[in-house]
Biopython code that builds the backbone (N, CA, C, O; Angstrom):
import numpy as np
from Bio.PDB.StructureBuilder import StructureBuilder

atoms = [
    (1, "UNK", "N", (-5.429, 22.063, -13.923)),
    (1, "UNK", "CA", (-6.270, 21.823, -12.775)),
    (1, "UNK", "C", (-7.617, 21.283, -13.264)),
    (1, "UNK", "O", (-8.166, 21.939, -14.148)),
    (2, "UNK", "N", (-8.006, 20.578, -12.975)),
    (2, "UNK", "CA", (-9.302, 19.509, -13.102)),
    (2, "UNK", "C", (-10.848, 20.326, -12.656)),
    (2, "UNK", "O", (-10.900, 21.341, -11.960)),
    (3, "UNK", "N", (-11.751, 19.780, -13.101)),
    (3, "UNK", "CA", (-12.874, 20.972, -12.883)),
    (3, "UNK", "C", (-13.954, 20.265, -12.704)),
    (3, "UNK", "O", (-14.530, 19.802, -13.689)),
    (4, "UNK", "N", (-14.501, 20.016, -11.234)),
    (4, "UNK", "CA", (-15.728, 19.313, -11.242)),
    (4, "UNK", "C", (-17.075, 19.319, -12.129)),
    (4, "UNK", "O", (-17.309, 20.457, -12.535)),
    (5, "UNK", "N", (-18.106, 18.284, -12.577)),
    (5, "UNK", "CA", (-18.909, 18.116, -13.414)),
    (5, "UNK", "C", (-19.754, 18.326, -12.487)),
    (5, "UNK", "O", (-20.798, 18.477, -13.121)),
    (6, "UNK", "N", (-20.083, 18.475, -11.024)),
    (6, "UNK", "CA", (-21.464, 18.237, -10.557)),
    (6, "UNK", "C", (-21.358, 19.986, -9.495)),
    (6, "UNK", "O", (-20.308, 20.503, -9.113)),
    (7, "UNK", "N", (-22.630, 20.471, -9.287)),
    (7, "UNK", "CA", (-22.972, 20.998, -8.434)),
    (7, "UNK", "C", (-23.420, 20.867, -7.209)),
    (7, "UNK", "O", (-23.854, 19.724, -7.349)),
    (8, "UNK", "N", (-23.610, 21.074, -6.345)),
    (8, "UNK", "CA", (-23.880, 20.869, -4.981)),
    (8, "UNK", "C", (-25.626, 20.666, -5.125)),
    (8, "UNK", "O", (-26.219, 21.470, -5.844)),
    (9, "UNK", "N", (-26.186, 19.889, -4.624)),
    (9, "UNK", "CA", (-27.401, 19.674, -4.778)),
    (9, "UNK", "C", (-27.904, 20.906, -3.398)),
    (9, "UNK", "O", (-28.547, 21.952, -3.490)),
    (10, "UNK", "N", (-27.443, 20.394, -2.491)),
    (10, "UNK", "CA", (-27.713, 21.105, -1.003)),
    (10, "UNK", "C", (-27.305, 22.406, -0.399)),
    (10, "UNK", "O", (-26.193, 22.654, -0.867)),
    (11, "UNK", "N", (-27.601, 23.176, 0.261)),
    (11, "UNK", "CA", (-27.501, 24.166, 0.468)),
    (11, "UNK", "C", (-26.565, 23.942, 1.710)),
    (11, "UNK", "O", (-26.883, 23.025, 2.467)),
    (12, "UNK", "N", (-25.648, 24.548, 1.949)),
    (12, "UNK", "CA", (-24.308, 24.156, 3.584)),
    (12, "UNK", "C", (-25.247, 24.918, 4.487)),
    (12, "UNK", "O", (-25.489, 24.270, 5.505)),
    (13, "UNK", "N", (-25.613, 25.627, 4.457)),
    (13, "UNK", "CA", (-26.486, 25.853, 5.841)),
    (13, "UNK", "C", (-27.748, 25.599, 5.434)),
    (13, "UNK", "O", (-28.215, 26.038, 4.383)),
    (14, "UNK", "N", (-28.598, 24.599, 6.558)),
    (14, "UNK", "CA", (-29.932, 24.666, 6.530)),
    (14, "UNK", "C", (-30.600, 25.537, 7.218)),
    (14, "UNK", "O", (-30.241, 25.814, 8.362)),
    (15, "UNK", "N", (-31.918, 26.242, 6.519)),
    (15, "UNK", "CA", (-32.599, 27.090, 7.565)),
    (15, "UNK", "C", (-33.222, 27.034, 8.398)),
    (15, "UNK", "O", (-34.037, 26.143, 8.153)),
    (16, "UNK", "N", (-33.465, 27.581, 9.649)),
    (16, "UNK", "CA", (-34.245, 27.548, 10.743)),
    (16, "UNK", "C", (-32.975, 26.717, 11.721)),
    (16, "UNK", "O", (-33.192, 26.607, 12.927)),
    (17, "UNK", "N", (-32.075, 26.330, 11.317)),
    (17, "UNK", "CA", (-30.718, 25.901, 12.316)),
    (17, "UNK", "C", (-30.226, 26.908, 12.810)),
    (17, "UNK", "O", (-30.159, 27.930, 12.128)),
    (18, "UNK", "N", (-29.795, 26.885, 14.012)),
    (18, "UNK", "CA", (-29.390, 28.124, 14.764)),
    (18, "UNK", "C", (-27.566, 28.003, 14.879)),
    (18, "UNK", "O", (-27.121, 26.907, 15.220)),
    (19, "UNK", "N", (-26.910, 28.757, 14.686)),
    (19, "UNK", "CA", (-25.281, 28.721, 14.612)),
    (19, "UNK", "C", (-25.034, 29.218, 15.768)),
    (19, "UNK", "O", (-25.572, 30.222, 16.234)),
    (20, "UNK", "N", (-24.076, 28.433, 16.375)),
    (20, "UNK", "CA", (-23.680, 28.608, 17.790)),
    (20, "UNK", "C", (-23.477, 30.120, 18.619)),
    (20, "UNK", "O", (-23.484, 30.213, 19.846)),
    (21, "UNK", "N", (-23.260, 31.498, 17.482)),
    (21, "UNK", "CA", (-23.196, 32.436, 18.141)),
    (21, "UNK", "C", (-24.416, 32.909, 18.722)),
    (21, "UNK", "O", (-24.561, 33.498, 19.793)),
    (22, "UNK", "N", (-25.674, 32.418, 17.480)),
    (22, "UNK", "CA", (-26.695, 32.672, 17.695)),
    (22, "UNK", "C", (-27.719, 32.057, 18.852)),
    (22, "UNK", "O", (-28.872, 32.433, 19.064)),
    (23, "UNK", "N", (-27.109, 31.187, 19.425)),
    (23, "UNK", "CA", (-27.969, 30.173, 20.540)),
    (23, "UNK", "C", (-27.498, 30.910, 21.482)),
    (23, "UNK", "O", (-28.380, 31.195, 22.293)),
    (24, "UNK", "N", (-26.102, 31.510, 21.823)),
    (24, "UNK", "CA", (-25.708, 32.238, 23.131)),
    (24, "UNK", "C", (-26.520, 33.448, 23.170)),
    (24, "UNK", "O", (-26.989, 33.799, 24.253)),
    (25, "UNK", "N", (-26.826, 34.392, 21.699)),
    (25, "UNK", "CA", (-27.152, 35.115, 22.450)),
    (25, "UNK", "C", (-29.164, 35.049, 23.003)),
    (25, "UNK", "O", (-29.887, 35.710, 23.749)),
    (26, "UNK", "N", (-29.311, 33.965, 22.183)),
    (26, "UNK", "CA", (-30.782, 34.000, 23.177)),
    (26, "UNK", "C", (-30.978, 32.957, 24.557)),
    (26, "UNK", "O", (-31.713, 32.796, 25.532)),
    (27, "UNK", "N", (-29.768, 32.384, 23.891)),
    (27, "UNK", "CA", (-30.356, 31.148, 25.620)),
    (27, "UNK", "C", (-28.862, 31.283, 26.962)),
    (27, "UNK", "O", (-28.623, 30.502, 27.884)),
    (28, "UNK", "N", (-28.267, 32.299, 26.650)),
    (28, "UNK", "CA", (-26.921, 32.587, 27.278)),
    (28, "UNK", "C", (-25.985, 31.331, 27.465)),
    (28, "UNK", "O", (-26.242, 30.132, 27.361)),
    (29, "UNK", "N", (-24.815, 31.994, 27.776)),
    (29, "UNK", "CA", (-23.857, 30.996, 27.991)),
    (29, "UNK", "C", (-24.162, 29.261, 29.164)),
    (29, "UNK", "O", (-24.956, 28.909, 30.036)),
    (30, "UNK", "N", (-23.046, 28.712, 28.482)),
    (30, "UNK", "CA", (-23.572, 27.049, 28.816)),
    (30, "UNK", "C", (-22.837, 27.805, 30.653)),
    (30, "UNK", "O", (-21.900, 28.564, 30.902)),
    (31, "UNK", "N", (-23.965, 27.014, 31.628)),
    (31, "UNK", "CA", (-22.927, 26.741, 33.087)),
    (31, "UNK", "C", (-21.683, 26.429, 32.879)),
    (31, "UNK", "O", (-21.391, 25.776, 31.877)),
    (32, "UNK", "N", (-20.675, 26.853, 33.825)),
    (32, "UNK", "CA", (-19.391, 26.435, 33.903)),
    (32, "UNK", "C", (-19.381, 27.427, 33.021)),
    (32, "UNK", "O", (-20.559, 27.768, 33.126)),
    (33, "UNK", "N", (-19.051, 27.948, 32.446)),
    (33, "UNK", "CA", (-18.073, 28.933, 31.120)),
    (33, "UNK", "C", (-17.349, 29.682, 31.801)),
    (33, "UNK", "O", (-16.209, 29.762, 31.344)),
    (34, "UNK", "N", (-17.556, 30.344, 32.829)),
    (34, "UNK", "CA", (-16.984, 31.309, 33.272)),
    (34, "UNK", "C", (-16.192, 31.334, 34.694)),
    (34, "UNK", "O", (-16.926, 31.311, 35.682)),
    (35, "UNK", "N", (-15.122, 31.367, 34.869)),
    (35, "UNK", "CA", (-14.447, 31.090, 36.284)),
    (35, "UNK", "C", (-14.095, 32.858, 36.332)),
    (35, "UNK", "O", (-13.722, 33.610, 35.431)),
    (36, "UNK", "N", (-14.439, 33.160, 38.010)),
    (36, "UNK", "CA", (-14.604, 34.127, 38.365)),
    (36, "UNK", "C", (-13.026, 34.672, 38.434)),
    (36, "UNK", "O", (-12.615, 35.602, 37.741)),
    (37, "UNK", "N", (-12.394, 34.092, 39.181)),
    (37, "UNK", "CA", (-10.681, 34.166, 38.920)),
    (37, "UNK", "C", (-9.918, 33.681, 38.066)),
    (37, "UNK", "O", (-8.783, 34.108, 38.276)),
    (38, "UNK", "N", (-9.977, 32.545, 36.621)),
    (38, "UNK", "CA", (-9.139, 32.683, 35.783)),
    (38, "UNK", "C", (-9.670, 33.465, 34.520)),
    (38, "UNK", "O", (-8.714, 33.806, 33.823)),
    (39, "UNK", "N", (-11.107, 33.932, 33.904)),
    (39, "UNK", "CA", (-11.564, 34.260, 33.232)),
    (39, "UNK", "C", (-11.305, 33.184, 31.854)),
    (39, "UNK", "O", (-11.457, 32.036, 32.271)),
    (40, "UNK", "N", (-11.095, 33.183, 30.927)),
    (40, "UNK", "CA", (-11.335, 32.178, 30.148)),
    (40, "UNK", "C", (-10.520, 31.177, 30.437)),
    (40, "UNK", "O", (-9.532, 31.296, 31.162)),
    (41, "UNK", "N", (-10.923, 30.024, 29.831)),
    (41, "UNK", "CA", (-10.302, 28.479, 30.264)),
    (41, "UNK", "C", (-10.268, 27.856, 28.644)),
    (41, "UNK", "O", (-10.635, 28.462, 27.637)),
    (42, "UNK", "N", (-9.815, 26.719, 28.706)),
    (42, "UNK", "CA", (-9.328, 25.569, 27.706)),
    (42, "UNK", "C", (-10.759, 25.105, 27.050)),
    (42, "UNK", "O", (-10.766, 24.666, 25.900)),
    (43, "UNK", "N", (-12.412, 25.254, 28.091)),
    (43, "UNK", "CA", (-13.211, 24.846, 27.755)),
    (43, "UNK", "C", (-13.947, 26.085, 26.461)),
    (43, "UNK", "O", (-14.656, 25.872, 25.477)),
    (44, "UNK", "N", (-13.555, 26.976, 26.860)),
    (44, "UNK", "CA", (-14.115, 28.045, 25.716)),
    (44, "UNK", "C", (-13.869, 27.994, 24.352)),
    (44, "UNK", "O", (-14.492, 28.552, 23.449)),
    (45, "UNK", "N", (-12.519, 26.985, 24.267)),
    (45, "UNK", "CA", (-12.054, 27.216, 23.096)),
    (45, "UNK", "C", (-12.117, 25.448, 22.420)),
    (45, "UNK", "O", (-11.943, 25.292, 21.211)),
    (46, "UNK", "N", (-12.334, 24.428, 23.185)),
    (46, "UNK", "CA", (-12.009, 23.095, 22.902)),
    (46, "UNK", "C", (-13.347, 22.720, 23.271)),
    (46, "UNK", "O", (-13.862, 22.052, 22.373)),
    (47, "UNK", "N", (-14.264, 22.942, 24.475)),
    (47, "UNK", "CA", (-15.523, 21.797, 24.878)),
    (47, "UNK", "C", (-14.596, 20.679, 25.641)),
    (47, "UNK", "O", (-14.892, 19.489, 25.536)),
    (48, "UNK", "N", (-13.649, 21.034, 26.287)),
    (48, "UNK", "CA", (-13.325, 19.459, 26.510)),
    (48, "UNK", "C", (-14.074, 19.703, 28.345)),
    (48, "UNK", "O", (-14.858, 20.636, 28.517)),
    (49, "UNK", "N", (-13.825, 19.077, 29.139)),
    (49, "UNK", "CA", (-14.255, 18.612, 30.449)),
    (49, "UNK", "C", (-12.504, 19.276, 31.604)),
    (49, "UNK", "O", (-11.575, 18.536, 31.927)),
    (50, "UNK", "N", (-12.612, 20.638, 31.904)),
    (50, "UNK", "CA", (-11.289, 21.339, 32.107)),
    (50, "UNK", "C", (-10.810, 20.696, 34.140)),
    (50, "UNK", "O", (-9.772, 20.794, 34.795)),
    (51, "UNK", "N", (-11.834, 20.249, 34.375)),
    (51, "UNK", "CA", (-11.608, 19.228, 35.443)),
    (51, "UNK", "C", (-10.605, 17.523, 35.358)),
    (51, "UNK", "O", (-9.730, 17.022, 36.065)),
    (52, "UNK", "N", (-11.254, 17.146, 34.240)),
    (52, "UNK", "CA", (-10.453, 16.185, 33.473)),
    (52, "UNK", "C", (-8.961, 16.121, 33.204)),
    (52, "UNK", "O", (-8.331, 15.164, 33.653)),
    (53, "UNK", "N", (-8.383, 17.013, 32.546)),
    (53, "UNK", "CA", (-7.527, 17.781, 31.716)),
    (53, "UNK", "C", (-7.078, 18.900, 32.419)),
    (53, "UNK", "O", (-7.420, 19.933, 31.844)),
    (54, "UNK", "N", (-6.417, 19.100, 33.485)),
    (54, "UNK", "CA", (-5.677, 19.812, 34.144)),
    (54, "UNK", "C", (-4.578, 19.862, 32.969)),
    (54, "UNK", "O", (-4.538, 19.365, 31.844)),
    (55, "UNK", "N", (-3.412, 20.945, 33.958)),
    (55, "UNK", "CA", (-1.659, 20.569, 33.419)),
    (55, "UNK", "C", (-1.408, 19.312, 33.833)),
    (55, "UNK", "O", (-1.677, 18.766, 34.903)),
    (56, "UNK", "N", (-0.664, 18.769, 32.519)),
    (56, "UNK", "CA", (0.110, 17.548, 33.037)),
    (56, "UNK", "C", (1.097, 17.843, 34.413)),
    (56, "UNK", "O", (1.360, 16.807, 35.025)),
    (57, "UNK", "N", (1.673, 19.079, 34.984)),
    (57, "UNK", "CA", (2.382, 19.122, 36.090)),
    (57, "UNK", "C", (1.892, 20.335, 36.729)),
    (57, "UNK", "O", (1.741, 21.380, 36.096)),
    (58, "UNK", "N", (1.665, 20.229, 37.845)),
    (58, "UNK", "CA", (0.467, 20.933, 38.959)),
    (58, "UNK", "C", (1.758, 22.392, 38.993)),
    (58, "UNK", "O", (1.460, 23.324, 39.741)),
    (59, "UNK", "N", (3.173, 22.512, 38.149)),
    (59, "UNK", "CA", (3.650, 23.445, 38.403)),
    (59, "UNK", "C", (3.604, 24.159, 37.575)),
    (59, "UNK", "O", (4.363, 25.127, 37.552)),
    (60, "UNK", "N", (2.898, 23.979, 36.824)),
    (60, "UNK", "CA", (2.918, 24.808, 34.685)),
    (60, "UNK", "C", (1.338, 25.618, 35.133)),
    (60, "UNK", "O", (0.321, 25.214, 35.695)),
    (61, "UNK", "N", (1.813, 27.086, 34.493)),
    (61, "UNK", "CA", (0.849, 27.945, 34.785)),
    (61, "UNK", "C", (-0.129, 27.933, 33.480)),
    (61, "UNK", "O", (0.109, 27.615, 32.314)),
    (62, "UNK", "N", (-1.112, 28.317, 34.004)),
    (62, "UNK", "CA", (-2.797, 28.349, 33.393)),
    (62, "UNK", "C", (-2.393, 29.145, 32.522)),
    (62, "UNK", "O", (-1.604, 29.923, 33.058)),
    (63, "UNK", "N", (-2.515, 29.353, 31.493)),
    (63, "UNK", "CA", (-2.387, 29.309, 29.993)),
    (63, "UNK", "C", (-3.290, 29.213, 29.032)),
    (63, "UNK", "O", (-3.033, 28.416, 28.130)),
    (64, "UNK", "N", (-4.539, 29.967, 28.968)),
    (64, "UNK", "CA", (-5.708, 28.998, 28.140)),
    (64, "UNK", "C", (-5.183, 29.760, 26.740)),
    (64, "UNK", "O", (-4.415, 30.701, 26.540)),
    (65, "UNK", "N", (-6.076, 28.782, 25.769)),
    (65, "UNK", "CA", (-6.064, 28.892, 24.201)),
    (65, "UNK", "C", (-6.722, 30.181, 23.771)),
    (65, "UNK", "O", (-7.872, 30.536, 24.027)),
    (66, "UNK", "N", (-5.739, 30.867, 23.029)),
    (66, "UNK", "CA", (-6.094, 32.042, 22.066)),
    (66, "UNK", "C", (-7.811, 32.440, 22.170)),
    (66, "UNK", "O", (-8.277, 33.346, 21.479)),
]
sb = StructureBuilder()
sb.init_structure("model")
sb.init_model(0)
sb.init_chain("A")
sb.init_seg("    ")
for serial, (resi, resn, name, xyz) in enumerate(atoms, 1):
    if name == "N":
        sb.init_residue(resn, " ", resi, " ")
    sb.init_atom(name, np.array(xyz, "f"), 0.0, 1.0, " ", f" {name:<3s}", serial, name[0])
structure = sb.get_structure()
């Protein structure tokens, strides 16, 4: 197995950047997150636009991601 010559100049996290758990808990959750009757959705777990992106067939039940 081969063994890199260089070190990382940079540090993977910069400081004073805030990591996404950390922005919820001071500026709370984004609008939309929360549907009162399905409780989590496709957007919690992807960001996608869950208006957009229905089921491909209006007969396949709501199902969101892990």
């Amino acid at each position: 197995m081969a063994r890199f010559d260089s070190k990382a100049e940079l540090p993977a996290h910069t400081p004073g950047t805030p990591r996404g758990e950390e922005r919820v808990k001071t500026s709370g959750r984004e609008p939309g997150r929360r549907h009162p009757k399905i409780g989590r959705m496709a957007r919690d777990s992807t960001s996608i636009n869950p208006e957009a992106r229905g089921p491909i067939d209006p007969r396949m039940p709501h199902i969101p991601p892990a």
